[in-house]
C-alpha positions as CSV (number, residue, x, y, z in Angstrom):
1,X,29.3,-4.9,4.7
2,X,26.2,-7.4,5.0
3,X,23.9,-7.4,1.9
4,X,21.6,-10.3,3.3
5,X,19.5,-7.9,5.3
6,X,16.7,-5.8,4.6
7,X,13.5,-4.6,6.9
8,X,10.4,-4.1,5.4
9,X,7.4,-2.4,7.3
10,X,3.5,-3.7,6.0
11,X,0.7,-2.2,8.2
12,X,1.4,-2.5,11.6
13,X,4.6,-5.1,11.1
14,X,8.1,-4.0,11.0
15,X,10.2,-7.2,9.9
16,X,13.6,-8.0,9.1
17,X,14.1,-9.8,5.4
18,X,17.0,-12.3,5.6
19,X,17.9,-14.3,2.8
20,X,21.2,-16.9,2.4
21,X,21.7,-16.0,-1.1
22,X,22.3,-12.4,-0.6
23,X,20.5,-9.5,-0.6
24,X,16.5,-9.8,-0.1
25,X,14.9,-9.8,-3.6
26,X,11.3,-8.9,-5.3
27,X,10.1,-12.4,-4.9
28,X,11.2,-12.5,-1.2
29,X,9.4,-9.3,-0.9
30,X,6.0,-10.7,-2.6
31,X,6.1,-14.1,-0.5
32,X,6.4,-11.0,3.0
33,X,3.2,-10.3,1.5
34,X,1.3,-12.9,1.6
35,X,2.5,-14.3,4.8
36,X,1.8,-10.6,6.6
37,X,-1.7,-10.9,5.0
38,X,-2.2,-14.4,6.1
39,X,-0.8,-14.0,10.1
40,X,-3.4,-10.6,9.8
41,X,-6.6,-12.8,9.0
42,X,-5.8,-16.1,11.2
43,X,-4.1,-14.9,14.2
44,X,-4.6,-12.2,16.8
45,X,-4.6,-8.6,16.6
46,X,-1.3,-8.9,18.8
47,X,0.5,-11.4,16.5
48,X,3.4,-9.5,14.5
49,X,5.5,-11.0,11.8
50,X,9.0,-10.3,13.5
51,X,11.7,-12.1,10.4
52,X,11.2,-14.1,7.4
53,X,14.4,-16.1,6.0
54,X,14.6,-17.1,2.9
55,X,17.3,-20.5,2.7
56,X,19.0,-21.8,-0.4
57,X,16.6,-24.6,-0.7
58,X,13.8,-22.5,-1.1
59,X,12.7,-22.9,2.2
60,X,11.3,-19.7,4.9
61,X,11.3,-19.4,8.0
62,X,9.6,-17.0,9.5
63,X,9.2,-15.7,13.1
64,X,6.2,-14.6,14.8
65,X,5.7,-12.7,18.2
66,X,2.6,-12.7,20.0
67,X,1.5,-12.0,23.3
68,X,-1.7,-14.6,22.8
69,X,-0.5,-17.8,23.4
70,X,-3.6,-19.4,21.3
71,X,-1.6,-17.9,18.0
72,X,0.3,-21.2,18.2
73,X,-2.2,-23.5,17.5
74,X,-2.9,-22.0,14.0
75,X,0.6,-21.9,12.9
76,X,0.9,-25.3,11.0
77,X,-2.5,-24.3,9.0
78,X,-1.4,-20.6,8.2
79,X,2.1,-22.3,6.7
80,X,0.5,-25.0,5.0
81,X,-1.9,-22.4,3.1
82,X,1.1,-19.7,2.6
83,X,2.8,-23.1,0.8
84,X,-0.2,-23.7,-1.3
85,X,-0.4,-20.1,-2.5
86,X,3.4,-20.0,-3.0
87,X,3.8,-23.2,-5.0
88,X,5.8,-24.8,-2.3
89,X,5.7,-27.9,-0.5
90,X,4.5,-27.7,3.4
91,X,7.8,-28.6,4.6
92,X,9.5,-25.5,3.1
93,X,7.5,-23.0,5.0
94,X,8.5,-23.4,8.9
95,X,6.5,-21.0,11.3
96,X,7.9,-20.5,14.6
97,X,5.5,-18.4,17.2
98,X,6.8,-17.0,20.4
99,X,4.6,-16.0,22.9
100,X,5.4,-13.5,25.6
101,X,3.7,-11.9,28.2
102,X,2.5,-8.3,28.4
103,X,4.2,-7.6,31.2
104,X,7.4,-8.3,28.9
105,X,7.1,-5.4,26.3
106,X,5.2,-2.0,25.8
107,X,2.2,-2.7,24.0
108,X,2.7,0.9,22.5
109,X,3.0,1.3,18.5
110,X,6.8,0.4,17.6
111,X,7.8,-0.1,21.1
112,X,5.7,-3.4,20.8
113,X,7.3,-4.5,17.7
114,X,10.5,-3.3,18.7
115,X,10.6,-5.4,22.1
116,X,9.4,-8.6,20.2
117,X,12.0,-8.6,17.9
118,X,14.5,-9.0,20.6
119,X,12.7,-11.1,22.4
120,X,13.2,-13.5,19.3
121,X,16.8,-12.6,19.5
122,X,16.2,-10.4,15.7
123,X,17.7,-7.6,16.8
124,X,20.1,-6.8,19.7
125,X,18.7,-4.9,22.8
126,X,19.1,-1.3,23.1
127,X,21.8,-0.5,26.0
């Protein structure tokens, strides 16, 4: 049985809490927080927060969908603020944005998120 796996939902975001150390814990949970609440105000209205890993080192990486391909350009800003705000140094937060086109997924509530996350290759596709 894996314990290193969690999923969260926040507003309109349904993401999958990994963490290297075992299972996802309260701090984990309050840094989902504040990185949901800063990919809400900076990026699109398409942009959903897919996965957030939390490493040994203290280091996330999180994964972002999008269908606006401009979502990318902000990334480096939104993790050096999330770093700022989480005592961290830049280099520990690591945002990756994938963008996809809307012919690729549903952009209906849940089927959107859903068909992101495997697009990023979070979950496994439904068969």
């Amino acid at each position: 049985m894996e314990f290193e796996y969690d999923w969260l939902t926040l507003g309109r975001h349904r993401i999958r809490l990994r963490s290297t150390k075992g299972f996802p814990t309260e701090t984990l949970r309050t840094a989902v927080e504040v990185i949901r609440l800063a990919i809400d105000s900076n990026m699109s209205a398409r942009a959903r927060l897919v996965e957030v890993v939390f490493r040994q080192e203290s280091a996330y990486e999180i994964a972002v969908g999008t269908t606006f391909a401009e979502d990318r350009l902000c990334a480096r800003h939104i993790g050096a603020a999330i770093a700022t705000v989480l005592g961290l140094q830049p280099e520990q937060i690591n945002i990756f944005v994938t963008v996809v086109t809307q012919e690729e997924v549903d952009l209906h509530f849940g089927v959107y998120e859903r068909m992101l996350a495997e697009k990023l290759g979070v979950v496994p596709p439904i068969q």
